[in-house]
N, C-alpha and C positions, 0 to 999 in steps of 0.2 A: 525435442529429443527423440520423440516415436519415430518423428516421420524421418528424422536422420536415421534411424535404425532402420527404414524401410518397412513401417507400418503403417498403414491407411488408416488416417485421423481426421472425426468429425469433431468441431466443435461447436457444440453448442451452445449462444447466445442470447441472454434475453433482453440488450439493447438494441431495439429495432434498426440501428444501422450500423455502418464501420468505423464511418468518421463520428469521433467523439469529441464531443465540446472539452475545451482543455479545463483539466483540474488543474487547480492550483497548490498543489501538493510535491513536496520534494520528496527524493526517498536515495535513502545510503544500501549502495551498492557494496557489500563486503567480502568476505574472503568467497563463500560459498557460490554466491552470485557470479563473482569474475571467473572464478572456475568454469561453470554454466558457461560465460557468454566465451572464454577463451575455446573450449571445444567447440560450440555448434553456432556462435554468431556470424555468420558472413556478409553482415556490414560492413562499411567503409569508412562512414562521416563520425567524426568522434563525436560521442552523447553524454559527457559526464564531464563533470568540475572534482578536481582532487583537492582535496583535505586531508592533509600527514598531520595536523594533530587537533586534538579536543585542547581549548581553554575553560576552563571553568572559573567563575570570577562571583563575587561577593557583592553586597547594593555598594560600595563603592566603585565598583565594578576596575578593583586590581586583583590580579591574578594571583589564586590562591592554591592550584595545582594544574598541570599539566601533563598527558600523556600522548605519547603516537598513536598515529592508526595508519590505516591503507586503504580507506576509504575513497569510494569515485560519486558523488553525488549527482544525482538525477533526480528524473521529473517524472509521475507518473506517466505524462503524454508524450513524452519521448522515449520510454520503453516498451509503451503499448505500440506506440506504432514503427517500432524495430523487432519488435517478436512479432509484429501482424508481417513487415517485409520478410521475414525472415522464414515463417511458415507458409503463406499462400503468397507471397509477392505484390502485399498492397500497396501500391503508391501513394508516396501523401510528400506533402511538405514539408513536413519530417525525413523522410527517406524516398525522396523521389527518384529512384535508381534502383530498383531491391535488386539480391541476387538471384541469378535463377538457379532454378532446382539442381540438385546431383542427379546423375544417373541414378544412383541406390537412395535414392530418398523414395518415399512411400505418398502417397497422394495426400493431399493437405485440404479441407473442407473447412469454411469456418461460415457457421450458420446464423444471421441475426436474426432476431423476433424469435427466439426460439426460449420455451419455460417448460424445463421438467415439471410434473405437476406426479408423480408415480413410477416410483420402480420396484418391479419385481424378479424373479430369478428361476428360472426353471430349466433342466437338462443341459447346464453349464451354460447359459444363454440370458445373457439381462437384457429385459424392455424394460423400456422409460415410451412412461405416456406424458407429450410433450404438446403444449400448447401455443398456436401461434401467434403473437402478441402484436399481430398487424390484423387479423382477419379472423380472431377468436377461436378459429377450428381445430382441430387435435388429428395427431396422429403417433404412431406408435413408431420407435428405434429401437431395435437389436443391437446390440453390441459384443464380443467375446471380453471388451475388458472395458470399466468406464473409473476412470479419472474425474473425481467431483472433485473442482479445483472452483466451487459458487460462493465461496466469501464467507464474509462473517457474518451475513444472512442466509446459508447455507441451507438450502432445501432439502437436501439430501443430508444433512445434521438433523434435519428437523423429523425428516422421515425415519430414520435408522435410529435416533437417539433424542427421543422428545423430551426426556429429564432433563438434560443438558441444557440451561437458558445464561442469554447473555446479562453479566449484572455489573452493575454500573458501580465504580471504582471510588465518586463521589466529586468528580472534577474535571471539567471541559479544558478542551486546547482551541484556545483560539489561535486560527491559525490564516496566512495571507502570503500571496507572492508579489515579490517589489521591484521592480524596473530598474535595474541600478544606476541607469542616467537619471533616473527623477530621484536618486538620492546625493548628498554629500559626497567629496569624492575621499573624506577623511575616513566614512563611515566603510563605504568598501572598502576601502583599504585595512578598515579592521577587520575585515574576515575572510581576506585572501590566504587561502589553503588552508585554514581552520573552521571549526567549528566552535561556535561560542557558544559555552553554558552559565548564563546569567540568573544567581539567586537571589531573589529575596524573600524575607519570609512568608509563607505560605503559598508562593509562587516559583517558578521560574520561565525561563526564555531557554529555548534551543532556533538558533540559528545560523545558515551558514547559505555559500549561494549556488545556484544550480540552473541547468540551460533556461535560455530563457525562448522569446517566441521561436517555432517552428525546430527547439531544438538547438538553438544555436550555442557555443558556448563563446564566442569569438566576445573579446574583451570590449564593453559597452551595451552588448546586447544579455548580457547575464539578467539573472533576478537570485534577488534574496531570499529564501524559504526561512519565513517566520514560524515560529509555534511556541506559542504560549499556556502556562499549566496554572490554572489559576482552581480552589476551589469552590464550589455548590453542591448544595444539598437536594438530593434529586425531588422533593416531594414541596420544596419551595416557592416561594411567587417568582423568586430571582432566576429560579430553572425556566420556569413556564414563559418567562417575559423575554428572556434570552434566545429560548427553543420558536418563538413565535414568528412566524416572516410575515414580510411585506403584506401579503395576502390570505392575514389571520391563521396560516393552517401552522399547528404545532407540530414539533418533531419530538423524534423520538433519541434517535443517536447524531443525523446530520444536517446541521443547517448549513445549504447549499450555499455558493458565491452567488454573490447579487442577489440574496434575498433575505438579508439581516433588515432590521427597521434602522435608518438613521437613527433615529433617540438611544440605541442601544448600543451601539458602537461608542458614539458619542461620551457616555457613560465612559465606557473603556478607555476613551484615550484619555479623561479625567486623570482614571486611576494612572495610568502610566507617569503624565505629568506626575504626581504627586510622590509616586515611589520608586519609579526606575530611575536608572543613568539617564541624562542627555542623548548619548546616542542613539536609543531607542525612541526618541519623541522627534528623531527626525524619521526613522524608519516608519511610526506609527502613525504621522501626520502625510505618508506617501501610498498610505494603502488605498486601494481601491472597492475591491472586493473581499473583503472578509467574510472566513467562513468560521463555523465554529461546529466542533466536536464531543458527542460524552463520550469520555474514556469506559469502554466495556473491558470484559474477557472472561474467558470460560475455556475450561479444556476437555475434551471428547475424554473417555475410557479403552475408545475401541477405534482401531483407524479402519479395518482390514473385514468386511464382509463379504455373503454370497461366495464362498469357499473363494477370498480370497480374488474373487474379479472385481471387486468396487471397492474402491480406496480412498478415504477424504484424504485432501492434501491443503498444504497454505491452511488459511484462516478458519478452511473449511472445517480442520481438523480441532486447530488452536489459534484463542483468540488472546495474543499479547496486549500488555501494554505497552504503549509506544516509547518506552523509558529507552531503554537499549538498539533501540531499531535493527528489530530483527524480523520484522515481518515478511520482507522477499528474502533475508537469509533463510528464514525457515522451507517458503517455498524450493528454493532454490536447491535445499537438505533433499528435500524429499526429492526432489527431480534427481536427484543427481545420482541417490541412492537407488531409484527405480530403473535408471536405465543398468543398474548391474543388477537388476531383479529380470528386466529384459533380455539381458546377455548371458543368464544362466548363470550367474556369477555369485547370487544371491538368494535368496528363497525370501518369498514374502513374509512368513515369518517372522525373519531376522530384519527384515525392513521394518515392521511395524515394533517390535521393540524397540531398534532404534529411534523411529518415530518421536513413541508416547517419550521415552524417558528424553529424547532432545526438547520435547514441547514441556514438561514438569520442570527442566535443570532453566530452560531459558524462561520460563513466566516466572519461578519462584526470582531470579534475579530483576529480571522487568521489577514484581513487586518492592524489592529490596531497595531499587533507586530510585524509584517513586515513593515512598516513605522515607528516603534521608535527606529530598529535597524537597517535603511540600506537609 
């Protein structure tokens, strides 16, 4: 959005390369988002699966409400690598064709191995003292304005607002993407252009399907985005046994794909046998890689420091729960809000109100639908 407005944007990176091993993570594209991608995407290859409505369903798994949406369903790695073509023009497999730049577009830098590690503020000027995470050495960046868009591991939350810690909710999402030729052909067809929300008690299932390799959405090369809400008690043997990978080290919020222990999955699809529908023990006997998540969140007090030139935005600022999926809506909030803080349209100020009170209205509901179904 800067560099469409013809501002010179570094970003800084602290995975040491461009190309990113593909997560296995779906994510719902909504109203705010499509607005985002209808102004400033200038892609070409479609990147989403559409879903017009939510089913929610019962452990008999019959439908017991329904509503619409407008949702376009994606994939982490096929939006990462359509904002990476979109901003510097990375080629990938994904979008091996970017567009090239506008005349009035602004220079576009995007830095890997790069780790804030310090920021300070002096004569309307921010340095970030930043750490190379290839070659250990430091060096210092100036900025007139800095956009901390670092996650819900947010260094820059950590530095401006050390009270603020992330606290765990009391319930992991297991969660998996599925090849839809290695499934039933009865089973995708139950989730063509919906999303399924399967309850039972003390659990549920949110699933629905979304590109599958290099992006594709073209019918057979799909995958299913699984996630499962199952809970744990964080101070447990069953957390620790869970949290543990292949190669002893415990986690804290994410156990990566491909590094669950067999015996522990194993476990899981037990429970699935015993208390899900059928159609999920064909989904759940096709995974590969399962990962698994503790549901955190936390929400910041303050978006808007350094008079106003350093702004957390996304997860940086607030950390949903994943009930409503709203976590690139949010982002997408603020982006969208900022470039009319850019245009003069807006005062930062009024951005940051906006902000806080969208980050309090959407977690207090996140909590509300995660307590009516678990």
């Amino acid at each position: 959005m800067a560099k469409r407005l013809g501002h010179n944007v570094r970003i800084l990176e602290q995975y040491p390369s461009s190309m990113r091993e593909g997560l296995a993570a779906g994510i719902s594209i909504g109203a705010c988002a499509q607005e985002w991608f209808q102004k400033h995407d200038r892609c070409s290859k479609p990147y989403f699966v559409k879903a017009s409505r939510v089913s929610v369903r019962n452990s008999n798994y019959e439908e017991i409400h329904t509503r619409s949406i407008h949702f376009q369903m994606a994939s982490w790695s096929t939006l990462y690598y359509r904002l990476r073509a979109n901003f510097d023009g990375l080629k990938s497999d994904f979008e091996p064709e970017p567009p090239q730049p506008l005349p009035t577009d602004g220079a576009g830098f995007y830095d890997v191995g790069k780790k804030v590690r310090y920021a300070s503020y002096r004569g309307s000027c921010i340095t970030l003292e930043v750490e190379d995470a290839l070659d250990g050495s430091s060096s210092t960046v100036h900025a007139d304005m800095v956009i901390a868009a670092d996650g819900a591991n947010s260094t820059f939350r950590r530095l401006l607002c050390p009270e603020v810690k992330r606290k765990y909710a009391g319930y992991l999402t297991w969660r998996a993407s599925i090849p839809e030729m290695a499934l039933q052909r009865e089973t995708v067809e139950a989730f063509e252009d919906q999303s399924i929300l399967y309850h039972v008690p003390r659990n549920y299932v949110v699933a629905y399907l979304i590109p599958g390799e290099n992006g594709s959405v073209a019918l057979g090369s799909r995958h299913l985005n699984f996630v499962w809400y199952a809970y744990c008690a964080a101070d447990s043997e069953k957390f620790t046994e869970i949290m543990t990978d292949t190669d002893g080290r415990t986690y804290a919020y994410t156990l990566p794909p491909g590094k669950m222990r067999p015996e522990v999955w194993e476990k899981q699809k037990q429970i699935v046998e015993q208390i899900f529908h059928p159609i999920f023990h064909d989904v759940l006997a096709n995974v590969d890689r399962p990962f698994v998540t503790a549901v955190t969140d936390y929400c910041v007090p303050k978006a808007s420091f350094f008079d106003d030139k350093l702004v957390l935005v996304g997860d940086a600022l607030s950390l949903f729960r994943p009930h409503n999926a709203q976590s690139t809506a949010q982002a997408a909030f603020h982006c969208n809000l900022l470039e009319q803080v850019l245009r003069g349209e807006m005062t930062m100020q009024e951005w940051e109100r906006l902000a806080l009170s969208h980050a309090d209205v959407t977690g207090s509901a996140s909590k509300r639908i995660g307590a009516a179904y678990l």
